[in-house]
Residue frames relative to the residue before (quaternion, step in Angstrom):
aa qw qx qy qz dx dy dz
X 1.0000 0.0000 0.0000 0.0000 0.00 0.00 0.00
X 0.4797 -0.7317 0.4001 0.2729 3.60 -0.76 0.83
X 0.3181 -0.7608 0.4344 0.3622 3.34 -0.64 0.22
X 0.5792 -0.5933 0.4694 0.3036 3.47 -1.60 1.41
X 0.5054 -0.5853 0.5559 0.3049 3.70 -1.56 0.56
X 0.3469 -0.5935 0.6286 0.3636 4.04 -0.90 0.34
X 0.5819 -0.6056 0.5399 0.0564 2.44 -1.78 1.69
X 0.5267 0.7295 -0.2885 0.3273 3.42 1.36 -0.71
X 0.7127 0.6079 -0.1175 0.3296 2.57 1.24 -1.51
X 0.7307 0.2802 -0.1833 0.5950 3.77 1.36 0.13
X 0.3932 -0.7936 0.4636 0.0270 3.01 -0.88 0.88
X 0.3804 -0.6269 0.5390 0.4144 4.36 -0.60 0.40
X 0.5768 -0.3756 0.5069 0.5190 4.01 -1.75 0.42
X 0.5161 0.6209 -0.4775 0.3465 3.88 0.52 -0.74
X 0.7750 0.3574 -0.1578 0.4967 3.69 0.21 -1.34
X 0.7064 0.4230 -0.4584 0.3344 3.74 0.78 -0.52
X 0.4057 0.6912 -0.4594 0.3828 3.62 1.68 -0.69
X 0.7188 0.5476 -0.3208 0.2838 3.01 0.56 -1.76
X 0.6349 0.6460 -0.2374 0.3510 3.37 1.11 -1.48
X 0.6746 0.5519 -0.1186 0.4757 2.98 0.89 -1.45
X 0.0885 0.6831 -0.6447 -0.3317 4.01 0.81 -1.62
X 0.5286 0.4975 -0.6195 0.2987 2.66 -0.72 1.78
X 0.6556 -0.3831 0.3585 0.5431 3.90 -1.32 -0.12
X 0.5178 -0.5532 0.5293 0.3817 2.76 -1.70 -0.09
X 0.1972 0.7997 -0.3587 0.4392 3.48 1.68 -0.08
X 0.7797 0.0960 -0.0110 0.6186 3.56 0.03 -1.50
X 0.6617 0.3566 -0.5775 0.3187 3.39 0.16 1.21
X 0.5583 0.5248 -0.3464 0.5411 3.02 1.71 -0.06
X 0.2673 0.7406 -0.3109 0.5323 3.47 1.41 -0.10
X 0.7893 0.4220 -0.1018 0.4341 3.14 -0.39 -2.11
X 0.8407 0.3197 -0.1523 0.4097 3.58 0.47 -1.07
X 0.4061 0.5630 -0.5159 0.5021 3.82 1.49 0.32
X 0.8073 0.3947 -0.2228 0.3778 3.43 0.45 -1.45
X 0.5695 -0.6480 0.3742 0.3402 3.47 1.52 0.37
X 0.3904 0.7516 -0.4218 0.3237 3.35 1.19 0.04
X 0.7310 0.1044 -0.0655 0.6711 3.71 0.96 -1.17
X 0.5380 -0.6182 0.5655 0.0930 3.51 -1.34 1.37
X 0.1305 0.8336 -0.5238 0.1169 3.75 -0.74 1.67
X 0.0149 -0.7589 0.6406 0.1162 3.65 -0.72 0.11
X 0.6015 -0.4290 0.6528 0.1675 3.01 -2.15 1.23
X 0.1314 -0.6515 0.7427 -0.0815 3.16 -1.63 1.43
X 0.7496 -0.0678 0.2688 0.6010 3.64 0.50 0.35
X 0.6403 -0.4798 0.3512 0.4863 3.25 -0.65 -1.21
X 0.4184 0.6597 -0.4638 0.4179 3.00 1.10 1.34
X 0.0533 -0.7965 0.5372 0.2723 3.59 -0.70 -0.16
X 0.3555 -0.7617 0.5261 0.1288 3.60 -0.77 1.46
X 0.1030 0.6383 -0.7435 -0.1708 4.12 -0.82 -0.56
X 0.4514 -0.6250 0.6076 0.1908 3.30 -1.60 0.65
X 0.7203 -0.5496 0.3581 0.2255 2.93 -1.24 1.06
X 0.5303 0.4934 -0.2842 0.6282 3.58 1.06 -1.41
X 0.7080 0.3732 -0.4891 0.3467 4.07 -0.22 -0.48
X 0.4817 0.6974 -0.4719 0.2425 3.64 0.97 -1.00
X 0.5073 0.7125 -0.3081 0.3741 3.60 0.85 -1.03
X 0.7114 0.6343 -0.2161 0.2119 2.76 0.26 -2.45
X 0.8567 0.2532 -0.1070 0.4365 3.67 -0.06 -1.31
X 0.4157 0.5516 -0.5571 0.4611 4.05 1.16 0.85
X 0.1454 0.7568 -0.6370 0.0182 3.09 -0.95 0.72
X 0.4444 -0.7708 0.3134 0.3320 4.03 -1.09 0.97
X 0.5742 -0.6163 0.3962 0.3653 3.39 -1.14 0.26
X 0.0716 -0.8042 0.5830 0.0906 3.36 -0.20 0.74
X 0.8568 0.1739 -0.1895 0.4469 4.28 0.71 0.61
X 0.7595 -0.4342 0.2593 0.4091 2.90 -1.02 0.65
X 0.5751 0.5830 -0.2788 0.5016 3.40 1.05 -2.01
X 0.6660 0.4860 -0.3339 0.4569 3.75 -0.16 -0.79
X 0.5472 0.5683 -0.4002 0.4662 4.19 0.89 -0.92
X 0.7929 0.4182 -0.0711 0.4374 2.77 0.39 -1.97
X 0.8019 -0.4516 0.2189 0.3242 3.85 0.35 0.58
X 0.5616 0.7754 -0.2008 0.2074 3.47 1.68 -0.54
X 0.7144 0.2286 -0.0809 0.6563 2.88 1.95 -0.44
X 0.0564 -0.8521 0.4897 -0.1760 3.51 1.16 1.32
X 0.2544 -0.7120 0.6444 0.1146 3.59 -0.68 1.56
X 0.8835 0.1958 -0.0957 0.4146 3.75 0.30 -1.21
């Protein structure tokens, strides 16, 4: 019998907002523009936990403080 995937292992847009503080807006955002990695459960939509990571990147300038390189 194959083994089953942990359920743990993915999270609702609910919990990544949370992760993130933000809407669920700009996680639904994030994942139109392909930016954060999701999958359909039914009519659910799951991201994995390991992706949460994925789409932070640091600020490496000033220009980027100040709004120039807006992710959400």
């Amino acid at each position: 019998m194959p083994k089953s995937k942990d359920c743990s292992a993915f999270v609702t847009i609910k919990d990544a907002a949370h992760h993130f503080a933000c809407s669920t807006d700009t996680i639904r955002r994030l994942i139109a523009r392909g930016e954060l990695k999701a999958y359909r459960v039914g009519t659910a939509i799951r991201i994995k936990r390991t992706d949460l990571e994925k789409p932070l990147q640091p600020v490496t300038n000033l220009a980027e403080i100040r709004g120039g390189g807006r992710v959400a």
